[in-house]
N, CA, C and O atoms as CSV, one atom per row, in Angstrom:
chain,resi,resn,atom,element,x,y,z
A,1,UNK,N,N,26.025,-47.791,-21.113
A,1,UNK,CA,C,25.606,-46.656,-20.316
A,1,UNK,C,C,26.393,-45.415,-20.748
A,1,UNK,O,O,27.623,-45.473,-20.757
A,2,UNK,N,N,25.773,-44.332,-21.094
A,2,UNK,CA,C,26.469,-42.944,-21.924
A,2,UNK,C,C,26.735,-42.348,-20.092
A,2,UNK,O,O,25.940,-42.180,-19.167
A,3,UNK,N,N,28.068,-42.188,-20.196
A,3,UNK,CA,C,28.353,-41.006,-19.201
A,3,UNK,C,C,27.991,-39.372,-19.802
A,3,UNK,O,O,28.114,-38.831,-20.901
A,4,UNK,N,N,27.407,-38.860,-18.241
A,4,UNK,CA,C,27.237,-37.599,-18.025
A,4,UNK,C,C,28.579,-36.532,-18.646
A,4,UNK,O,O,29.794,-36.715,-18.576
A,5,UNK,N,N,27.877,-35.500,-19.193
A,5,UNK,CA,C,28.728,-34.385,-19.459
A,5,UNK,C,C,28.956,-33.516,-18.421
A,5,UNK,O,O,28.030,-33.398,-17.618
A,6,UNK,N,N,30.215,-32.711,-18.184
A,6,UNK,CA,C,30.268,-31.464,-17.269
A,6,UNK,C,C,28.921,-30.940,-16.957
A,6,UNK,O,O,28.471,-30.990,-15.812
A,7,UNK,N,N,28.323,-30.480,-17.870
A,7,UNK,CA,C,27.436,-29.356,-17.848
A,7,UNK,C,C,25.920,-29.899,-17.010
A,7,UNK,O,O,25.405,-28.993,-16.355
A,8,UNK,N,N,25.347,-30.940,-16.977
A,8,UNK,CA,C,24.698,-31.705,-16.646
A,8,UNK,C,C,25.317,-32.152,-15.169
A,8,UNK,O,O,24.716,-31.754,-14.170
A,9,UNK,N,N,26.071,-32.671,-15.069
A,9,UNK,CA,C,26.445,-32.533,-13.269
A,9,UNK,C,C,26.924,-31.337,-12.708
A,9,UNK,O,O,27.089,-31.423,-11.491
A,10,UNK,N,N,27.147,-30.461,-13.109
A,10,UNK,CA,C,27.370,-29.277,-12.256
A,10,UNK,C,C,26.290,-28.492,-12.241
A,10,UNK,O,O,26.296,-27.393,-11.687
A,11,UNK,N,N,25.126,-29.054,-12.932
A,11,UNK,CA,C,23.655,-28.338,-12.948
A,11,UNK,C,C,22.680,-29.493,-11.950
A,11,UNK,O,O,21.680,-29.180,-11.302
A,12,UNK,N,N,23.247,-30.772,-12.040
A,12,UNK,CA,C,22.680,-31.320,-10.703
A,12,UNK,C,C,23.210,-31.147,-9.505
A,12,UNK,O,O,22.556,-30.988,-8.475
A,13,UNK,N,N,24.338,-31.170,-9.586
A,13,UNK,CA,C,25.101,-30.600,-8.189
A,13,UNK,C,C,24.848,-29.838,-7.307
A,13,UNK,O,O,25.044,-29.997,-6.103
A,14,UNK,N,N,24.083,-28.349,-8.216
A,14,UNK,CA,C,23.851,-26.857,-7.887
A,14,UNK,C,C,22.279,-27.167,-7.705
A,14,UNK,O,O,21.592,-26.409,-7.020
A,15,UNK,N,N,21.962,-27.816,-8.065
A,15,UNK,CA,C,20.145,-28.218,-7.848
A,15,UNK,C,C,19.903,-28.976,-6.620
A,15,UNK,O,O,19.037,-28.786,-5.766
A,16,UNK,N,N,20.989,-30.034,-6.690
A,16,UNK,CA,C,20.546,-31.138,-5.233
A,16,UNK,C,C,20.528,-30.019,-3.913
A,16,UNK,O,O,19.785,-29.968,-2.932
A,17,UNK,N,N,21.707,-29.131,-4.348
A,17,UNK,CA,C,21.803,-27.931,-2.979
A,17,UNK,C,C,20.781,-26.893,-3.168
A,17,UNK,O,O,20.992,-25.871,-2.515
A,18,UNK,N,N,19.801,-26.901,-3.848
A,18,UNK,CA,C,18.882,-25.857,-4.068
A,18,UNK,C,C,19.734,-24.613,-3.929
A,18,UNK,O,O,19.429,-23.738,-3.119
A,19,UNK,N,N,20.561,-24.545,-4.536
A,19,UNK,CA,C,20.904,-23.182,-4.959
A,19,UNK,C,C,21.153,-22.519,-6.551
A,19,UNK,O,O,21.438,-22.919,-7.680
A,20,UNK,N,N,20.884,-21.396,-5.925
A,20,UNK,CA,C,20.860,-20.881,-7.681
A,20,UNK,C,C,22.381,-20.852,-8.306
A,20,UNK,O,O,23.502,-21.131,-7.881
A,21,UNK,N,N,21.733,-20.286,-9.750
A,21,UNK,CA,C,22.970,-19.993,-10.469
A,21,UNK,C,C,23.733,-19.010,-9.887
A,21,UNK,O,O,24.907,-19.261,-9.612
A,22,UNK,N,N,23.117,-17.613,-9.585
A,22,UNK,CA,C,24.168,-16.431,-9.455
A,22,UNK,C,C,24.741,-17.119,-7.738
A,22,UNK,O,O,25.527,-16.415,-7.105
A,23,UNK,N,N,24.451,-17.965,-7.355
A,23,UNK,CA,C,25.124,-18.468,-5.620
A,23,UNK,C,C,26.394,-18.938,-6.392
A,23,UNK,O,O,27.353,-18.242,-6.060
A,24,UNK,N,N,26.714,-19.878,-7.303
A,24,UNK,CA,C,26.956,-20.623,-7.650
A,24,UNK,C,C,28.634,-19.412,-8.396
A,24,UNK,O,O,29.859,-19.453,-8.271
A,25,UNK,N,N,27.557,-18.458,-9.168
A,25,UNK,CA,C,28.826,-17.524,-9.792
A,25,UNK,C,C,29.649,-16.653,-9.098
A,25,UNK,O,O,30.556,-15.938,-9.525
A,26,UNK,N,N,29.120,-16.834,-7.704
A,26,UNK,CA,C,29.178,-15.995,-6.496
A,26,UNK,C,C,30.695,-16.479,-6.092
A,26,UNK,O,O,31.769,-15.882,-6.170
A,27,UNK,N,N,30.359,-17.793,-5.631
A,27,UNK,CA,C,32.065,-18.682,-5.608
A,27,UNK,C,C,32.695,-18.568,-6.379
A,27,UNK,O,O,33.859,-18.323,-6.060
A,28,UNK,N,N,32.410,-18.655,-7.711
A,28,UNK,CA,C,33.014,-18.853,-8.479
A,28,UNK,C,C,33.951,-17.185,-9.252
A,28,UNK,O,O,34.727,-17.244,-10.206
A,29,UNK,N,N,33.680,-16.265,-8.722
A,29,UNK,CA,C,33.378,-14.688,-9.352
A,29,UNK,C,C,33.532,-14.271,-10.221
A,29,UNK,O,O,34.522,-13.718,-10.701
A,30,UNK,N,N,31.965,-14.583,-10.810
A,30,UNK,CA,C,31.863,-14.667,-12.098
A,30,UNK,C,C,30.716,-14.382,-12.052
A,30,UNK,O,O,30.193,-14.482,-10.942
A,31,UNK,N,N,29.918,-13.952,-13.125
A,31,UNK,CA,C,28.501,-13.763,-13.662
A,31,UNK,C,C,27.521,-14.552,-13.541
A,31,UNK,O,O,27.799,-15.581,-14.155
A,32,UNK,N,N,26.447,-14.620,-13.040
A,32,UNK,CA,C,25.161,-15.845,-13.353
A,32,UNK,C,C,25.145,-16.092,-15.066
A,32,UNK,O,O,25.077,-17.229,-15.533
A,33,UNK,N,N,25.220,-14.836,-15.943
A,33,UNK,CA,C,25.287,-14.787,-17.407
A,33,UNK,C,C,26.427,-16.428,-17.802
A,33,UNK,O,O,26.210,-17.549,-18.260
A,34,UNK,N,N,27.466,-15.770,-17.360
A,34,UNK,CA,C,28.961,-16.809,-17.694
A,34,UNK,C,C,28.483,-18.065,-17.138
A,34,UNK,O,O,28.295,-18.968,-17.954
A,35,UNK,N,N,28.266,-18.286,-15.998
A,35,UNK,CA,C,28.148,-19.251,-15.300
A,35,UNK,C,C,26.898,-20.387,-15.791
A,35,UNK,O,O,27.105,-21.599,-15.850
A,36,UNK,N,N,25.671,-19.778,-16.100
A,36,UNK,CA,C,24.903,-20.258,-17.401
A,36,UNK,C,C,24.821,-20.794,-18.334
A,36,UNK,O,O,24.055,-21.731,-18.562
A,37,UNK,N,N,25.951,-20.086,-19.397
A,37,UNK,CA,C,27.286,-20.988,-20.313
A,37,UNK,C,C,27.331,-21.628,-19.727
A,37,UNK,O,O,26.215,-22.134,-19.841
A,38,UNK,N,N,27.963,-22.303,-18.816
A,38,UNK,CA,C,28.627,-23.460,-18.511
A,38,UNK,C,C,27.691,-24.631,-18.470
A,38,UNK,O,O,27.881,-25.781,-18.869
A,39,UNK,N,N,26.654,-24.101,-17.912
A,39,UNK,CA,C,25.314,-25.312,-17.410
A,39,UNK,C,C,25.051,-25.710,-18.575
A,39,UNK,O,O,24.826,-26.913,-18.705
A,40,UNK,N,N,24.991,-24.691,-19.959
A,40,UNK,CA,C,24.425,-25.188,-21.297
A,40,UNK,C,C,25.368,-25.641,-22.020
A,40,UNK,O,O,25.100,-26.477,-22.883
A,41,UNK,N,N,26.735,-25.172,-21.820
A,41,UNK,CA,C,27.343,-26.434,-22.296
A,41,UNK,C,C,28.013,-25.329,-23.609
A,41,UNK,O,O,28.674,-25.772,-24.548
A,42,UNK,N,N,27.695,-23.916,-23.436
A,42,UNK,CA,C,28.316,-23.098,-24.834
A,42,UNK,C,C,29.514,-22.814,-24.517
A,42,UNK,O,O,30.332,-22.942,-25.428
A,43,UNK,N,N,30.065,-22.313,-23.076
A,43,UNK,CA,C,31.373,-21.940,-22.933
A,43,UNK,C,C,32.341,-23.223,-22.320
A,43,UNK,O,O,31.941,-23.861,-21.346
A,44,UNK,N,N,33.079,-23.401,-22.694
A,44,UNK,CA,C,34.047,-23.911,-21.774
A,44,UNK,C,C,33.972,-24.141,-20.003
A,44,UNK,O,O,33.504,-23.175,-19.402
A,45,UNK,N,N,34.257,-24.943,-19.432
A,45,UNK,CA,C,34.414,-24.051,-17.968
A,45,UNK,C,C,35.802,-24.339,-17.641
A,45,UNK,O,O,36.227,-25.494,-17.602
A,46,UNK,N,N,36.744,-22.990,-17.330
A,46,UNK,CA,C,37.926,-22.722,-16.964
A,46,UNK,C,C,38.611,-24.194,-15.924
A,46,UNK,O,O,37.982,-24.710,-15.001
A,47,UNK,N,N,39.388,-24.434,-16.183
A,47,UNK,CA,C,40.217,-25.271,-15.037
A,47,UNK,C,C,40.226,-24.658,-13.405
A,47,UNK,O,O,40.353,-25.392,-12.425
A,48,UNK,N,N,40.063,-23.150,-13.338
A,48,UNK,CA,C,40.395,-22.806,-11.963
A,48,UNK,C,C,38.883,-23.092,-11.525
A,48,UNK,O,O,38.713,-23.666,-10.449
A,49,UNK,N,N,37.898,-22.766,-12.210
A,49,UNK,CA,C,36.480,-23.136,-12.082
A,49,UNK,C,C,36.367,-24.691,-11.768
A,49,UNK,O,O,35.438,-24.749,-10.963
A,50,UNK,N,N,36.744,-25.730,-11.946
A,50,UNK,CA,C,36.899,-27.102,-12.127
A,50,UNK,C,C,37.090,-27.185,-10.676
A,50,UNK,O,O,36.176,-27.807,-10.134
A,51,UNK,N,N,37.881,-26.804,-9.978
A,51,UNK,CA,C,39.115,-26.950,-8.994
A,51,UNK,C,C,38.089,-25.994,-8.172
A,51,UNK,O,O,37.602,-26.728,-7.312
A,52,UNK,N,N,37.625,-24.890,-8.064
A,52,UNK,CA,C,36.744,-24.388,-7.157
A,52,UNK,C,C,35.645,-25.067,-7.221
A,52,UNK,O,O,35.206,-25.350,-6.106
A,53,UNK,N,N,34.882,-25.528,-8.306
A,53,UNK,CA,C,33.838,-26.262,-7.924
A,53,UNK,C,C,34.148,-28.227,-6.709
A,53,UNK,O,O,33.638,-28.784,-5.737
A,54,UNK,N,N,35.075,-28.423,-7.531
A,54,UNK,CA,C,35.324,-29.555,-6.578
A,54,UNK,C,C,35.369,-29.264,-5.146
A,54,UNK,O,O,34.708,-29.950,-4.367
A,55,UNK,N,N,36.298,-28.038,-4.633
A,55,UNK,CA,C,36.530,-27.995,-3.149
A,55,UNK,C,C,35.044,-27.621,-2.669
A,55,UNK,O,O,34.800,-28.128,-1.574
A,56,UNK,N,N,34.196,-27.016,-3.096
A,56,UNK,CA,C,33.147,-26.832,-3.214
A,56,UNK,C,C,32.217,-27.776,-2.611
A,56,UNK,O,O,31.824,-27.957,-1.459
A,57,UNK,N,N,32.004,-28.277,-3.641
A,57,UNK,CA,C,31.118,-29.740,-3.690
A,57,UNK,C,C,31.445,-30.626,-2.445
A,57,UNK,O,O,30.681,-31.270,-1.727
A,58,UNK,N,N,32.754,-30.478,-2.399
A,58,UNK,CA,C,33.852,-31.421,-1.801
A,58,UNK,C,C,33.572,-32.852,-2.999
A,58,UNK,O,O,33.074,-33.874,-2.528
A,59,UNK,N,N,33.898,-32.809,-4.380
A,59,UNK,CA,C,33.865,-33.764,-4.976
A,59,UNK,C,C,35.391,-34.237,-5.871
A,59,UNK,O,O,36.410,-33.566,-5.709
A,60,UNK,N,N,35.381,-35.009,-6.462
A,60,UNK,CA,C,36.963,-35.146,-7.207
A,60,UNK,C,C,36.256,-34.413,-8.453
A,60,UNK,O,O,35.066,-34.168,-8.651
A,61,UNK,N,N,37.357,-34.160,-9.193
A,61,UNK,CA,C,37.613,-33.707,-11.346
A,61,UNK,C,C,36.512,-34.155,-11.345
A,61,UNK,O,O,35.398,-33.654,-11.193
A,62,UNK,N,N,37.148,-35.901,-11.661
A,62,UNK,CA,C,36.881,-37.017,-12.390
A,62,UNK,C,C,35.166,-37.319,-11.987
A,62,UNK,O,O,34.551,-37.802,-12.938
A,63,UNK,N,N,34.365,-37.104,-10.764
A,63,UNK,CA,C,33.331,-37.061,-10.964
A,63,UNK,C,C,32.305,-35.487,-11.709
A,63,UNK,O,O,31.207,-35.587,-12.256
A,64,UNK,N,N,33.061,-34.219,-11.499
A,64,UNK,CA,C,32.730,-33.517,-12.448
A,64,UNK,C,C,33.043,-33.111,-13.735
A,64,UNK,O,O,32.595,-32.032,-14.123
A,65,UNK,N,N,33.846,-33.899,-14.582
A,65,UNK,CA,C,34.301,-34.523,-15.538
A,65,UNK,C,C,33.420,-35.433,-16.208
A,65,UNK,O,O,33.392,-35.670,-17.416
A,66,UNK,N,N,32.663,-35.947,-15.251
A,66,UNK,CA,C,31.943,-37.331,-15.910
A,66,UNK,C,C,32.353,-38.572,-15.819
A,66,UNK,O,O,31.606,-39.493,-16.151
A,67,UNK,N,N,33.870,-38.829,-15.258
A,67,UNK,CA,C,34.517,-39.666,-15.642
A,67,UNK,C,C,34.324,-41.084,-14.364
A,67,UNK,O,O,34.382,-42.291,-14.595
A,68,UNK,N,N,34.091,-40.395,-13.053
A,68,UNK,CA,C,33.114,-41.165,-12.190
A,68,UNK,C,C,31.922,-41.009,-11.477
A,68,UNK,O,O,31.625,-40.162,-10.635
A,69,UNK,N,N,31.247,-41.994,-11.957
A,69,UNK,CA,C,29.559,-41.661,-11.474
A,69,UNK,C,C,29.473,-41.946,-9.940
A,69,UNK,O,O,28.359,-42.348,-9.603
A,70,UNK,N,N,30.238,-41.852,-9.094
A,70,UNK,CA,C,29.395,-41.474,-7.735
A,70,UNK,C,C,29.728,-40.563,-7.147
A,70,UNK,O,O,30.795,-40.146,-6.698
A,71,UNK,N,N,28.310,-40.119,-7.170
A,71,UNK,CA,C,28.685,-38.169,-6.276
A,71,UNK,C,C,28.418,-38.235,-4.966
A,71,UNK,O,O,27.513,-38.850,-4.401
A,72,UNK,N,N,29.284,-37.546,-4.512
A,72,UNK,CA,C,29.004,-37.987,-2.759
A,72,UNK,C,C,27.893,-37.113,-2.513
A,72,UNK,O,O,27.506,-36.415,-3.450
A,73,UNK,N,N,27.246,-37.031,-1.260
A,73,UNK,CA,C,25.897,-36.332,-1.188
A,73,UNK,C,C,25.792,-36.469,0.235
A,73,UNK,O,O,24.805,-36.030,0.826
């Protein structure tokens, strides 16, 4: 089984909540542009970004990491 990349769960994450990208860059304060990058996987996404998206989500790293597949919901 291939684990999920960043970019791919933080684009389901932001989908299961039907919210958009610029909601999303909104928390984050940052650009829908930047934040875009991230979903596609061209930029990096920052560590403080990591850490706001988790409290966020209310999820751990390691499931937006990829590193564990169950997302709470």
């Amino acid at each position: 089984m291939q684990m999920k990349k960043y970019p791919e769960i933080i684009r389901e994450l932001r989908e299961d909540r039907d919210l958009t990208q610029a909601d999303i860059a909104k928390v984050l304060g940052t650009t829908q542009q930047v934040y875009s990058r991230y979903e596609k996987g061209l930029n990096e996404i920052p560590v403080r970004h990591i850490i706001t998206l988790c409290k966020y989500y209310d999820v751990s790293a390691d499931t937006i990491l990829g590193l564990k597949t169950d997302i709470k919901r």
